[in-house]
C-alpha positions as protocol buffer text, in pm:
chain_id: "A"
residue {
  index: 1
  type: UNK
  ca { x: -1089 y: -115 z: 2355 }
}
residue {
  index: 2
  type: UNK
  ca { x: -1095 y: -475 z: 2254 }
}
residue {
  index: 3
  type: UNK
  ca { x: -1339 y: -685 z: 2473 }
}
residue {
  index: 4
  type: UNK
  ca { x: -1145 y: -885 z: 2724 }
}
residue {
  index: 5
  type: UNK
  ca { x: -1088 y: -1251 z: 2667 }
}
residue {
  index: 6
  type: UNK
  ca { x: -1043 y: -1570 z: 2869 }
}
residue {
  index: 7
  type: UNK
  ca { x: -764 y: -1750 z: 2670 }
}
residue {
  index: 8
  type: UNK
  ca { x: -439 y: -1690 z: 2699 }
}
residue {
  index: 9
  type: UNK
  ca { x: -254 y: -1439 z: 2442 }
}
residue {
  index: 10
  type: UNK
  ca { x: -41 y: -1633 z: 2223 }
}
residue {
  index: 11
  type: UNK
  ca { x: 273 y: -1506 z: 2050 }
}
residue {
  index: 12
  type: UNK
  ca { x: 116 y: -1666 z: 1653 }
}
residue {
  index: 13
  type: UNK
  ca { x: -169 y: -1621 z: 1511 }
}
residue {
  index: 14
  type: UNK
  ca { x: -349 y: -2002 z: 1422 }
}
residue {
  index: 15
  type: UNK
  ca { x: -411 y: -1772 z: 1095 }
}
residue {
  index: 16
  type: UNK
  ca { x: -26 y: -1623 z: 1040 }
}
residue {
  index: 17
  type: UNK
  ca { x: 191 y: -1812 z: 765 }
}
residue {
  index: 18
  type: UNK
  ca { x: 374 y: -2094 z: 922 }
}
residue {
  index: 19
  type: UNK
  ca { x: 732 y: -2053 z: 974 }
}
residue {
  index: 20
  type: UNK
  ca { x: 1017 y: -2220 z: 925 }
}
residue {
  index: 21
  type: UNK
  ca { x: 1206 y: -2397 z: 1237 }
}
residue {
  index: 22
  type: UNK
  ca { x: 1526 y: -2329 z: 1075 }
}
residue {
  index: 23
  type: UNK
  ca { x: 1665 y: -1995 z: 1121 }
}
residue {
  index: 24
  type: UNK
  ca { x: 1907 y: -1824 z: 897 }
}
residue {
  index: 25
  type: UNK
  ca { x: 2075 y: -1468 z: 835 }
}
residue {
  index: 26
  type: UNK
  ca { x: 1965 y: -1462 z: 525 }
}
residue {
  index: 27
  type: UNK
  ca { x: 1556 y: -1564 z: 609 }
}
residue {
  index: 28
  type: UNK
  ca { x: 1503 y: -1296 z: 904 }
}
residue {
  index: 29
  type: UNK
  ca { x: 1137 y: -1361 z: 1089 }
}
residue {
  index: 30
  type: UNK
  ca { x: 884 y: -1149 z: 922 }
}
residue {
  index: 31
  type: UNK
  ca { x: 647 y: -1208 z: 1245 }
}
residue {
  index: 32
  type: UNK
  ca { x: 727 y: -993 z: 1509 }
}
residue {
  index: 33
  type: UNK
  ca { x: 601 y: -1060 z: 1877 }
}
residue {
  index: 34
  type: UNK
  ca { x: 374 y: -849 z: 2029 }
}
residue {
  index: 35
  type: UNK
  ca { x: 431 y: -607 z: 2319 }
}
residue {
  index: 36
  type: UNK
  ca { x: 304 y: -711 z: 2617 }
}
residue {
  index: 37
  type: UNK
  ca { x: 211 y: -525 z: 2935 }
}
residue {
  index: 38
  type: UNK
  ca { x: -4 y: -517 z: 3230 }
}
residue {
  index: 39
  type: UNK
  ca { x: -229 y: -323 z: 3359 }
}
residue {
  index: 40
  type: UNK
  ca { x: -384 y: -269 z: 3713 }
}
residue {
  index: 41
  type: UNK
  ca { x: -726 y: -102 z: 3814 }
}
residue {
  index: 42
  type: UNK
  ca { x: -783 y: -18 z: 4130 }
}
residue {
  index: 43
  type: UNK
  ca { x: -1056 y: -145 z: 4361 }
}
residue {
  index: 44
  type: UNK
  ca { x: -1163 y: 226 z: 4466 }
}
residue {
  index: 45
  type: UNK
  ca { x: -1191 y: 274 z: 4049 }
}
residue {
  index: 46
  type: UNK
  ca { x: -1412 y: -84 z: 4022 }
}
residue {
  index: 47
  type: UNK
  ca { x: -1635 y: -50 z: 4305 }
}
residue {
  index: 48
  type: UNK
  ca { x: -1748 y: 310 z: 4198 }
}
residue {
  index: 49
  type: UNK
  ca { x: -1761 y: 187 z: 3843 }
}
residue {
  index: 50
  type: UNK
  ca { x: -1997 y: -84 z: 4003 }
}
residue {
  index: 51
  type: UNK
  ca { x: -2224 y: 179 z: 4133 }
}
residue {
  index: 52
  type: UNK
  ca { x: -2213 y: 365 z: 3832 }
}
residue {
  index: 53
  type: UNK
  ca { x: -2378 y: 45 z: 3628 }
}
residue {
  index: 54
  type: UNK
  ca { x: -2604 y: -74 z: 3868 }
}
residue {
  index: 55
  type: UNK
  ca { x: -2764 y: 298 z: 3894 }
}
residue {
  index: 56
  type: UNK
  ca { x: -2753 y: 315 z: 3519 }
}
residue {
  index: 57
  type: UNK
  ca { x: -2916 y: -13 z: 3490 }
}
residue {
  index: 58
  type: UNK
  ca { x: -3153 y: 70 z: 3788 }
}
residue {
  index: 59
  type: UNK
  ca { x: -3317 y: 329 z: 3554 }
}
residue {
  index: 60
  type: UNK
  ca { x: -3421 y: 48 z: 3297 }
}
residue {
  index: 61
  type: UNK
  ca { x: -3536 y: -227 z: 3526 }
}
residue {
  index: 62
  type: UNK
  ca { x: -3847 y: -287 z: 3603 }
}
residue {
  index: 63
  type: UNK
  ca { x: -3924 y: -522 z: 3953 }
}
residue {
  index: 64
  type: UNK
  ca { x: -4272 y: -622 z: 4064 }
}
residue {
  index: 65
  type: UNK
  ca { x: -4389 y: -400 z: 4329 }
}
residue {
  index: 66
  type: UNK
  ca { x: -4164 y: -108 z: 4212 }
}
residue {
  index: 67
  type: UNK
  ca { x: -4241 y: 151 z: 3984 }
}
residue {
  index: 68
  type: UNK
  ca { x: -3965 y: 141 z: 3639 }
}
residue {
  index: 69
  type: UNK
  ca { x: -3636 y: 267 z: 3809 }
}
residue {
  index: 70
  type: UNK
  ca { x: -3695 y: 248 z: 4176 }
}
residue {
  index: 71
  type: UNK
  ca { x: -3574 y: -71 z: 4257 }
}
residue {
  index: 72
  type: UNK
  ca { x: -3342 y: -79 z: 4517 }
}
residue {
  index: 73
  type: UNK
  ca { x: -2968 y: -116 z: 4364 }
}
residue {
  index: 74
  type: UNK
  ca { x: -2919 y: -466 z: 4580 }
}
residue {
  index: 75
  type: UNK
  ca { x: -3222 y: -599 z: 4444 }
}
residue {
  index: 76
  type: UNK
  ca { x: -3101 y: -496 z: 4088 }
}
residue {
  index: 77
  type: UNK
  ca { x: -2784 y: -629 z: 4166 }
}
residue {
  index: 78
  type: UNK
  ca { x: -2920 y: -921 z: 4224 }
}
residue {
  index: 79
  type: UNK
  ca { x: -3108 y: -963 z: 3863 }
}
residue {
  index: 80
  type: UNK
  ca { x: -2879 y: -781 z: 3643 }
}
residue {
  index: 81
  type: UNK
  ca { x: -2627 y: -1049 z: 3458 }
}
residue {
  index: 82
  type: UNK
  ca { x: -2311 y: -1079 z: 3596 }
}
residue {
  index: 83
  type: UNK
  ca { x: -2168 y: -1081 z: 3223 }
}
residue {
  index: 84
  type: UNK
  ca { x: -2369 y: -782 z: 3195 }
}
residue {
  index: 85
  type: UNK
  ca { x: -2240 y: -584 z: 3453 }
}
residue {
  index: 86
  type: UNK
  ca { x: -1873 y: -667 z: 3446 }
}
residue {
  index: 87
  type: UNK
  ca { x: -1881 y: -543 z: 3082 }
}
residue {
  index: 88
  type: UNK
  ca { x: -2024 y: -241 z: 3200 }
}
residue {
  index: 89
  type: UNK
  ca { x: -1739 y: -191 z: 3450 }
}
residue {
  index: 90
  type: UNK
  ca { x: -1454 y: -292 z: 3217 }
}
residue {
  index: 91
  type: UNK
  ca { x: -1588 y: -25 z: 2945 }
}
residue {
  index: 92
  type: UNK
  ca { x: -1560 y: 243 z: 3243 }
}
residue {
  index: 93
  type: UNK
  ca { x: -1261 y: 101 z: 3361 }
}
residue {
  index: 94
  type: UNK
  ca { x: -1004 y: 0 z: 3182 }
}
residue {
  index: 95
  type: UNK
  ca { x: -990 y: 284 z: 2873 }
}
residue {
  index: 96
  type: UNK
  ca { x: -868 y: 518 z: 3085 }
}
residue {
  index: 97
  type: UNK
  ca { x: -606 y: 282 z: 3226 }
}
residue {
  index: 98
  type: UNK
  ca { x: -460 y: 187 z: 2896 }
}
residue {
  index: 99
  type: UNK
  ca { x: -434 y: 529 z: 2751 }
}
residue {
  index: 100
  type: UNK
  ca { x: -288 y: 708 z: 3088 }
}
residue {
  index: 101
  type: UNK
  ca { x: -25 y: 369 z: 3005 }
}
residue {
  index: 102
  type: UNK
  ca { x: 36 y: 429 z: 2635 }
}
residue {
  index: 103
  type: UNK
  ca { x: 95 y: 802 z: 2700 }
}
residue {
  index: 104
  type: UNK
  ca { x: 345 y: 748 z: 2979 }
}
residue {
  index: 105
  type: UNK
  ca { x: 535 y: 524 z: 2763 }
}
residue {
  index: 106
  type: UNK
  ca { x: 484 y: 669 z: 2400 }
}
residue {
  index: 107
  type: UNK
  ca { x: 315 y: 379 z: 2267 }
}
residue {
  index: 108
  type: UNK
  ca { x: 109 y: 393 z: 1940 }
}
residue {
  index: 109
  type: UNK
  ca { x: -95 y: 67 z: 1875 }
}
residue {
  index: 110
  type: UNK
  ca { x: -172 y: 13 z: 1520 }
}
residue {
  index: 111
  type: UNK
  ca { x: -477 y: -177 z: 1590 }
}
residue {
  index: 112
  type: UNK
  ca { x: -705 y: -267 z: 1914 }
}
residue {
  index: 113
  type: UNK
  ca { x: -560 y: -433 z: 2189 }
}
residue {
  index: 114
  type: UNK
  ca { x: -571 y: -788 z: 2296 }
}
residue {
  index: 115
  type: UNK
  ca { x: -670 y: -771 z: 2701 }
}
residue {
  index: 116
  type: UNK
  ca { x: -623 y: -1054 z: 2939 }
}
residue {
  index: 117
  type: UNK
  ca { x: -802 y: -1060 z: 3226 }
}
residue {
  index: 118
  type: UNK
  ca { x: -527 y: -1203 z: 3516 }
}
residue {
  index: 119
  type: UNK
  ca { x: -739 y: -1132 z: 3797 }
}
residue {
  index: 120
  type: UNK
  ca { x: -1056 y: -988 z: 3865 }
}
residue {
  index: 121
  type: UNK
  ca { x: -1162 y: -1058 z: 4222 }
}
residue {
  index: 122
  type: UNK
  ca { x: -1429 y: -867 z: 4361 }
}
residue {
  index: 123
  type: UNK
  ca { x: -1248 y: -736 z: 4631 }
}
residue {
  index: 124
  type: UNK
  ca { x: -895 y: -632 z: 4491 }
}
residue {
  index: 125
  type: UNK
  ca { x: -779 y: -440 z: 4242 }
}
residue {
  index: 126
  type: UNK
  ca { x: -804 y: -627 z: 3894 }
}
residue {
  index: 127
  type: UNK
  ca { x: -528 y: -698 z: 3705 }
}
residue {
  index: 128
  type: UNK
  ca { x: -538 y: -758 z: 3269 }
}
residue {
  index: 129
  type: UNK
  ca { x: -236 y: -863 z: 3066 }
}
residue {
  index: 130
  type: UNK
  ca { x: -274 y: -630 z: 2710 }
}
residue {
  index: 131
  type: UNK
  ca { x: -115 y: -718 z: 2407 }
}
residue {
  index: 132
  type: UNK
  ca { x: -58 y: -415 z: 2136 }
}
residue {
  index: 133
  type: UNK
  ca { x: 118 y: -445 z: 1811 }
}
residue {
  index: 134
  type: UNK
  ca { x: 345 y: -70 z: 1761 }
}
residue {
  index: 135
  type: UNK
  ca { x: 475 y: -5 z: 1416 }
}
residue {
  index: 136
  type: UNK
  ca { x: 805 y: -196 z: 1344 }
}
residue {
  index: 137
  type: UNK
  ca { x: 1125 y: 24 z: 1223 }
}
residue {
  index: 138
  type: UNK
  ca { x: 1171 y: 2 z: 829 }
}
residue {
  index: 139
  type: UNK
  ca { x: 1499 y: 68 z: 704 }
}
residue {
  index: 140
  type: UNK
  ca { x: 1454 y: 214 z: 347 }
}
residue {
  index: 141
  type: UNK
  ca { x: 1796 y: 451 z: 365 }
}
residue {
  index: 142
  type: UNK
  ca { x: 1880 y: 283 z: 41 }
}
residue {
  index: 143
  type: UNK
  ca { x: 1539 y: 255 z: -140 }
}
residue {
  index: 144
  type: UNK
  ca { x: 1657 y: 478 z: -445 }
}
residue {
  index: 145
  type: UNK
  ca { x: 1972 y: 254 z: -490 }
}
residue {
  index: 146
  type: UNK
  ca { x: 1785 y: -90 z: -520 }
}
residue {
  index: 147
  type: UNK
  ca { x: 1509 y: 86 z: -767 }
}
residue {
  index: 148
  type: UNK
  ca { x: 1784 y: 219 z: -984 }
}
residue {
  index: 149
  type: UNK
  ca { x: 1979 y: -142 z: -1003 }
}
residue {
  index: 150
  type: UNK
  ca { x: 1654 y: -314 z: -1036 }
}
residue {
  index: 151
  type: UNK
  ca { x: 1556 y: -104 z: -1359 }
}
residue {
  index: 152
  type: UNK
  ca { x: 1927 y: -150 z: -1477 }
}
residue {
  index: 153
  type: UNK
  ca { x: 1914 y: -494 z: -1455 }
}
residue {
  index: 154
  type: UNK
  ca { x: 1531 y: -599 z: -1501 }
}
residue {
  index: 155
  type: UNK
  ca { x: 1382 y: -737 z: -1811 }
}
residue {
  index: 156
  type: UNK
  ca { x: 1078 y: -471 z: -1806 }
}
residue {
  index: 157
  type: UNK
  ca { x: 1296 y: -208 z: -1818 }
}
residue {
  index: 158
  type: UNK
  ca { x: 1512 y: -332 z: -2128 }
}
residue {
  index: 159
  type: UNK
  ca { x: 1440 y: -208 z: -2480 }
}
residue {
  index: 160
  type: UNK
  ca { x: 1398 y: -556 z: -2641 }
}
residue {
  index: 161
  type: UNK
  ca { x: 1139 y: -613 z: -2378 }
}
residue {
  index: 162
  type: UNK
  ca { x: 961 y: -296 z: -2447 }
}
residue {
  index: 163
  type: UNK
  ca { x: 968 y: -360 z: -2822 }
}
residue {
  index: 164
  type: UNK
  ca { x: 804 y: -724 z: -2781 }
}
residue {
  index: 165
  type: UNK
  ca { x: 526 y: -571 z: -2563 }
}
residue {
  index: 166
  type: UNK
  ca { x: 435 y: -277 z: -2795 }
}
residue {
  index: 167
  type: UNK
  ca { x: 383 y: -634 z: -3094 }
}
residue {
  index: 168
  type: UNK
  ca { x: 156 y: -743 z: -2811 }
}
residue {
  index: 169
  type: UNK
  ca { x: -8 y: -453 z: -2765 }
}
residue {
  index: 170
  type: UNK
  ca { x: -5 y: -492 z: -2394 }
}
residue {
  index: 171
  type: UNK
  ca { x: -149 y: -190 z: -2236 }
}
residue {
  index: 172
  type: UNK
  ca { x: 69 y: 76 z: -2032 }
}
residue {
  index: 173
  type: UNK
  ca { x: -147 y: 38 z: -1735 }
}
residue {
  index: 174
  type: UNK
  ca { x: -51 y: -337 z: -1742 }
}
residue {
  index: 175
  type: UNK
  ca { x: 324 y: -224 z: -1763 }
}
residue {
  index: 176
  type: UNK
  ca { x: 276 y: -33 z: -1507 }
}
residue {
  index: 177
  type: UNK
  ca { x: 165 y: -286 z: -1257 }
}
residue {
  index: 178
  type: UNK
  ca { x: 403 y: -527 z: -1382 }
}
residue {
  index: 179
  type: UNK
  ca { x: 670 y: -300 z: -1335 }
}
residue {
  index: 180
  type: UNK
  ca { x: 531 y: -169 z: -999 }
}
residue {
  index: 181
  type: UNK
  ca { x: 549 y: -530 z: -889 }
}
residue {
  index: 182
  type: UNK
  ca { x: 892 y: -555 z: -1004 }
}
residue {
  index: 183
  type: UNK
  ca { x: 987 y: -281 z: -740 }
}
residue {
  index: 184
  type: UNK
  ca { x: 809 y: -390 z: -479 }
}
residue {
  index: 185
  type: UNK
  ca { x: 938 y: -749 z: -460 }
}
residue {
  index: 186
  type: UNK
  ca { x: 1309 y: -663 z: -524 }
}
residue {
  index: 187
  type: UNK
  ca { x: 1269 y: -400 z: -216 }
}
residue {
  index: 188
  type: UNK
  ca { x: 1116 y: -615 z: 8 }
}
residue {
  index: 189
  type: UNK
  ca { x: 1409 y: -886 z: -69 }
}
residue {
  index: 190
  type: UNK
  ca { x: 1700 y: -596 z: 27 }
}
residue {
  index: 191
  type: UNK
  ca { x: 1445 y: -414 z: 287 }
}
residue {
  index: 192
  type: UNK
  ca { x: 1305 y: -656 z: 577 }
}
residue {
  index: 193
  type: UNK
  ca { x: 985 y: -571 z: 711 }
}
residue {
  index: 194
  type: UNK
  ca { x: 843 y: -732 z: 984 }
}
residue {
  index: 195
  type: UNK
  ca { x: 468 y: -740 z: 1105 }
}
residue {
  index: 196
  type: UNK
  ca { x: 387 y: -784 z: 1421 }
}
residue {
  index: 197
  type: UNK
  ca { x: 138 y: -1071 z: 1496 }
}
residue {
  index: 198
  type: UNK
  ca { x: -162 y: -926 z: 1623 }
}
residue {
  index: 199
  type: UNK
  ca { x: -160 y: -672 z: 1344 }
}
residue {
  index: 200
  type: UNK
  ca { x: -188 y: -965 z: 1116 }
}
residue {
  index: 201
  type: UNK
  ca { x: -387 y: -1161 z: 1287 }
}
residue {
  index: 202
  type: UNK
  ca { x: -636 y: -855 z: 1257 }
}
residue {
  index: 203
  type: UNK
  ca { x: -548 y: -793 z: 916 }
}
residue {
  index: 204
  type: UNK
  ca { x: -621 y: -1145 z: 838 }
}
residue {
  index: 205
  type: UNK
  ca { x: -927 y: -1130 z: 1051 }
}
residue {
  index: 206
  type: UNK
  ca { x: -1077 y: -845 z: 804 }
}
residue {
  index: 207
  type: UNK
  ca { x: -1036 y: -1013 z: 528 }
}
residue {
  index: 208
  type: UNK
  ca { x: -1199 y: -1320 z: 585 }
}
residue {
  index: 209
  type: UNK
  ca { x: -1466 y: -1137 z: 712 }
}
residue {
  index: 210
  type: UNK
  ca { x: -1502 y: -977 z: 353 }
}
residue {
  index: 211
  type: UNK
  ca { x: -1493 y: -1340 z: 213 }
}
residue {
  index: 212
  type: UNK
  ca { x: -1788 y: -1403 z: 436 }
}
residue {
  index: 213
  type: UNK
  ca { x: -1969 y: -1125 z: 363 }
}
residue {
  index: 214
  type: UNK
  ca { x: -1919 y: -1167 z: -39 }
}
residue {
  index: 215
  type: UNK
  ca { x: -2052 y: -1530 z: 34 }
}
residue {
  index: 216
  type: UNK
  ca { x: -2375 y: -1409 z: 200 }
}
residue {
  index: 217
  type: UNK
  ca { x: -2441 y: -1156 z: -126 }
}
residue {
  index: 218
  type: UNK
  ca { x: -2365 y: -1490 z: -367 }
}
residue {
  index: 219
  type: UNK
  ca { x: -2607 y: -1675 z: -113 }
}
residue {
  index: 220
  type: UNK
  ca { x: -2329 y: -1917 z: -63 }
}
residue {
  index: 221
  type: UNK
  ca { x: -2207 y: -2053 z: 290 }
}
residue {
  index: 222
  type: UNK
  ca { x: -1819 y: -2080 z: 374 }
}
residue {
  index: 223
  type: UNK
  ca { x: -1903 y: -2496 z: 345 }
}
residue {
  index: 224
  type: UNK
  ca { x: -1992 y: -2419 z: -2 }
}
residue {
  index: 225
  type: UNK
  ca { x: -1721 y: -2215 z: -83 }
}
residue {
  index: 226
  type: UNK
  ca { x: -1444 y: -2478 z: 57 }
}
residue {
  index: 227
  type: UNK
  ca { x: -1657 y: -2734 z: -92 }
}
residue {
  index: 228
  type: UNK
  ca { x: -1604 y: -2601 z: -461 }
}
residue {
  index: 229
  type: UNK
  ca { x: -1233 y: -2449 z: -419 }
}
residue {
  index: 230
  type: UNK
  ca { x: -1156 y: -2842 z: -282 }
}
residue {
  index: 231
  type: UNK
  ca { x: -991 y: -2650 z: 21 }
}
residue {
  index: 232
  type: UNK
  ca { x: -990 y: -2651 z: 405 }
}
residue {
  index: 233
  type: UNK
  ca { x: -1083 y: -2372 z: 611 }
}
residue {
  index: 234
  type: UNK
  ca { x: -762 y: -2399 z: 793 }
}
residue {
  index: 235
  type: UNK
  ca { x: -600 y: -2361 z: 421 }
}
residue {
  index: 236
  type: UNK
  ca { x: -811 y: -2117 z: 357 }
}
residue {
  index: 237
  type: UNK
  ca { x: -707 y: -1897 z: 672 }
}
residue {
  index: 238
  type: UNK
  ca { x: -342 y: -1982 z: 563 }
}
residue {
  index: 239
  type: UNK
  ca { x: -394 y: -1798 z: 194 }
}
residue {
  index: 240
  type: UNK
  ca { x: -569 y: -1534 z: 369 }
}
residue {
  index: 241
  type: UNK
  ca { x: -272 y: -1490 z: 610 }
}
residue {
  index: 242
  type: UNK
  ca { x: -46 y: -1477 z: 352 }
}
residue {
  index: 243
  type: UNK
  ca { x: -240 y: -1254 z: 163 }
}
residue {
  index: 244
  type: UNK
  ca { x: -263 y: -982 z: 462 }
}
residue {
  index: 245
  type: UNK
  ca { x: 152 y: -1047 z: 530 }
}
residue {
  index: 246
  type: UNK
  ca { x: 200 y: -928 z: 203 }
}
residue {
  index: 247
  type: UNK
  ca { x: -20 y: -651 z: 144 }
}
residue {
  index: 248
  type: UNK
  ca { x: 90 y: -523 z: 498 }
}
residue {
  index: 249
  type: UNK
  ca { x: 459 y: -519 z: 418 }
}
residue {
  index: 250
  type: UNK
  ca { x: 414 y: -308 z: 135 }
}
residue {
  index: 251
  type: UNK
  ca { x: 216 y: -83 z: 326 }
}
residue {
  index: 252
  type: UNK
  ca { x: 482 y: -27 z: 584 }
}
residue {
  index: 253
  type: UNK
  ca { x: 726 y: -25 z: 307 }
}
residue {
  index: 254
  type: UNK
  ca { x: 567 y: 312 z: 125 }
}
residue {
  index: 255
  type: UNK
  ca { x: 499 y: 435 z: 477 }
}
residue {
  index: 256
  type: UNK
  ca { x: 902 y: 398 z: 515 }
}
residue {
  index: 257
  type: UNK
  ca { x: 966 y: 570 z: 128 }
}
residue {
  index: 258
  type: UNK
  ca { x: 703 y: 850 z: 184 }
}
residue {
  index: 259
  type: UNK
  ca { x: 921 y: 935 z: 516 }
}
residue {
  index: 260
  type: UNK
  ca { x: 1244 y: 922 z: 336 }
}
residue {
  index: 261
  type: UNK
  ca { x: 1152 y: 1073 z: 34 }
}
residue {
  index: 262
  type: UNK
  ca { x: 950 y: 1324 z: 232 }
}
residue {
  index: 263
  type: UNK
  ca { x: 663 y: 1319 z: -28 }
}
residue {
  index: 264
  type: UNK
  ca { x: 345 y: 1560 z: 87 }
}
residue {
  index: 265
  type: UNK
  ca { x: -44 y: 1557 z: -50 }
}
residue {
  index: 266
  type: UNK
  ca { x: -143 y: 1939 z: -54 }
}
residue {
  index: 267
  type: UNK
  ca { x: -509 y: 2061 z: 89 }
}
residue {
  index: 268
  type: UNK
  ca { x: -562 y: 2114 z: -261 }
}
residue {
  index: 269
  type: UNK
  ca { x: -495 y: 1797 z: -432 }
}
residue {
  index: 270
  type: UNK
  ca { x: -739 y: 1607 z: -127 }
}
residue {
  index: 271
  type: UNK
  ca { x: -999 y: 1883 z: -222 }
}
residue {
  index: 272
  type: UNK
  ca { x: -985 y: 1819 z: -581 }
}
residue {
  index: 273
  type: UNK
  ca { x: -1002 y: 1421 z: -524 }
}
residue {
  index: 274
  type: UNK
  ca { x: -1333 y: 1456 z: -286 }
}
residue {
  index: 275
  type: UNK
  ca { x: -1499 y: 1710 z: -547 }
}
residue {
  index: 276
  type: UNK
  ca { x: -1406 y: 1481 z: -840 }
}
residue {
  index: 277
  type: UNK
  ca { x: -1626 y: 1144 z: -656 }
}
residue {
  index: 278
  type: UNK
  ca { x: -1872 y: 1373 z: -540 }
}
residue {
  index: 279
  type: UNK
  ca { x: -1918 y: 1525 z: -896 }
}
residue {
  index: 280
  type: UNK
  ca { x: -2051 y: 1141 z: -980 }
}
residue {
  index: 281
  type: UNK
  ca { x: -2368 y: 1181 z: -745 }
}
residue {
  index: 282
  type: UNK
  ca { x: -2651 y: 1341 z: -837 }
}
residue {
  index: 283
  type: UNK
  ca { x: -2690 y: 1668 z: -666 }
}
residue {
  index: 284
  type: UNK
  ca { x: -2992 y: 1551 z: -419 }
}
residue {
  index: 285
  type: UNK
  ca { x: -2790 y: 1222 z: -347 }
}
residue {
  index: 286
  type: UNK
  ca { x: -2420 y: 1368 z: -275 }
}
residue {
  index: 287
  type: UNK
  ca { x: -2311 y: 1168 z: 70 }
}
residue {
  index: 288
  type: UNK
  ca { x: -2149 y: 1441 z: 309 }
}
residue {
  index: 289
  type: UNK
  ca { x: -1777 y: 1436 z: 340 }
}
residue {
  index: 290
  type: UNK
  ca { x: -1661 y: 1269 z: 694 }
}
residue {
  index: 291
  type: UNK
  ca { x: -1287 y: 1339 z: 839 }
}
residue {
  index: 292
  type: UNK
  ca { x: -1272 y: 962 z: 771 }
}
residue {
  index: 293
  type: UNK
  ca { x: -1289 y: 1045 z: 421 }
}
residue {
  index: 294
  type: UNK
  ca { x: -1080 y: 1320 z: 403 }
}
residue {
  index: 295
  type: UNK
  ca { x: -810 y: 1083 z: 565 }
}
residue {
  index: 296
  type: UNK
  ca { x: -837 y: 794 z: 306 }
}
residue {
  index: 297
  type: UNK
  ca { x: -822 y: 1010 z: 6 }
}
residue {
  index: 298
  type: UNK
  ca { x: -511 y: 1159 z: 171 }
}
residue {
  index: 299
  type: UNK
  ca { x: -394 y: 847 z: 241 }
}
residue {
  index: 300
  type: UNK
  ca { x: -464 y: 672 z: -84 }
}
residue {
  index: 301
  type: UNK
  ca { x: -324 y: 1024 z: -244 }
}
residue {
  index: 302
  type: UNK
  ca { x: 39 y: 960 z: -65 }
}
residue {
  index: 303
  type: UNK
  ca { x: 68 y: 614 z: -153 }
}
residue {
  index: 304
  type: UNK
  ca { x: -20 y: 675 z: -528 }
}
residue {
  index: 305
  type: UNK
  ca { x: 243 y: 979 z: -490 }
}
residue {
  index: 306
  type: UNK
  ca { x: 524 y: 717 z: -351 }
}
residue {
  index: 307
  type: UNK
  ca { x: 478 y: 445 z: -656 }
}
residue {
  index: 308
  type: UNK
  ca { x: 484 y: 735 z: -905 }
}
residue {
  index: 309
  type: UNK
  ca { x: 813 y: 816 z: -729 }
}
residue {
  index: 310
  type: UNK
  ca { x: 958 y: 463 z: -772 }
}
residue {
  index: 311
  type: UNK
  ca { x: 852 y: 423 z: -1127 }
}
residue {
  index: 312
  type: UNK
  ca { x: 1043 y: 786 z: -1178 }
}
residue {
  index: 313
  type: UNK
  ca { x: 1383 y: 763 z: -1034 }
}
């Protein structure tokens, strides 16, 4: 579980794309609001959760005129951080609490929670507002219909078009994408997907993490970097934002295709894909296959499988 913070939760993200004040039928709000819940521990549940980290942390501490782990727990209570120790409780604590709460209501988070503490006296039973973001319905009922328009009426798909780009010699992997594009932005104008805001604020989160961690490899600080793009950091969290709206919406979009279109990866195919990377180490080096793996080459199988499908019908 996400650690437990002391600010309030708040319904945007200081990273997520600014929207506009004016509403109307034909801009729906691509941000979603996250749903919001409490939780309660009780004080039985805390107080043995207590005793639980001050014996754990009685076996590591050492206390002049005791021998390494027999200190009396009051007198490790006593020098143990309070930080310390209420961590140690709300990592025994609280998991439990939150999953018994998202099975009883059928609640899938697509990302770690935001937690709240509310209260936390000593004596009562501690109460935490959570924040989750669940996946957000996506209507793509008529996905095939807006594809087939789009190719009727798009310039990439006419034969004076095609004709101009063979003079070029533009490459059919170029075509591809531009065409892929093409889809993608004329189904996300008929098909409205919405993102809830931690979800993006997470996504967002990730990816200017990345930027930081590029920056360290180049030996360049994020001063540097805003120095020479002539940008703020709060414009840089705003491209990033963007950046992680978009790429999230398509996600959820071929998520929504790959359910209507029912479109499967076989054992076999996921097999193949692992033993074709593998076949690029050297046989002492090969890294062993982890179920994380096998997911993401499933994963990355089904989505290739959906824009293949688009591009076909």
């Amino acid at each position: 579980m996400a650690k437990t913070t002391s600010t309030s939760q708040k319904t945007e993200s200081k990273t997520a794309p600014k929207k506009k004040t004016e509403k109307t039928s034909q801009a729906p709000q691509l941000i979603l609001d996250n749903t919001v819940f409490q939780l309660t521990v009780p004080v039985a549940s805390i107080e043995a959760a207590r005793l639980e980290a001050l014996k754990s942390a009685q076996t590591q501490v050492k206390q002049d005129g005791f021998r390494k782990g027999h200190a009396p727990a009051k007198l490790v209570e006593k020098n143990v951080n309070d930080q310390y120790l209420t961590q140690r409780i709300l990592e025994m604590v609280l998991p439990p609490v939150y999953q018994e709460y998202l099975e009883k209501n059928n609640l899938r988070p697509l990302t770690e929670p935001d937690v709240k503490p509310l209260s936390m006296d000593p004596e009562k039973d501690w109460t935490f507002e959570v924040a989750i973001a669940q996946k957000p319905a996506v209507d793509a009922a008529k996905y095939a219909e807006i594809v087939k328009t789009t190719k009727k009426t798009h310039e990439l798909w006419q034969e004076k078009k095609a004709k101009k780009d063979e003079q070029k010699e533009v490459s059919q992997e170029a075509i591809r994408q531009q065409q892929l594009q093409a889809l993608l932005t004329a189904l996300l104008e008929k098909i409205p997907v919405q993102i809830p805001e931690l979800l993006l604020r997470r996504e967002t989160e990730q990816q200017l993490h990345e930027l930081e961690h590029q920056l360290e490899h180049m030996k360049m600080t994020m001063q540097d970097f805003l120095r020479h793009s002539q940008k703020k950091i709060e414009d840089v969290q705003q491209d990033y934002a963007a950046r992680a709206l978009g790429n999230l919406q398509v996600e959820l979009l071929l998520g929504a295709i790959i359910e209507a279109a029912k479109l499967e990866v076989a054992e076999q195919e996921v097999t193949d894909a692992l033993k074709q990377q593998l076949d690029k180490y050297p046989e002492k080096t090969k890294p062993q296959i982890t179920t994380r793996d096998i997911q993401y080459v499933h994963a990355t199988l089904l989505k290739q499988k959906a824009l293949d499908h688009l591009l076909h019908l």
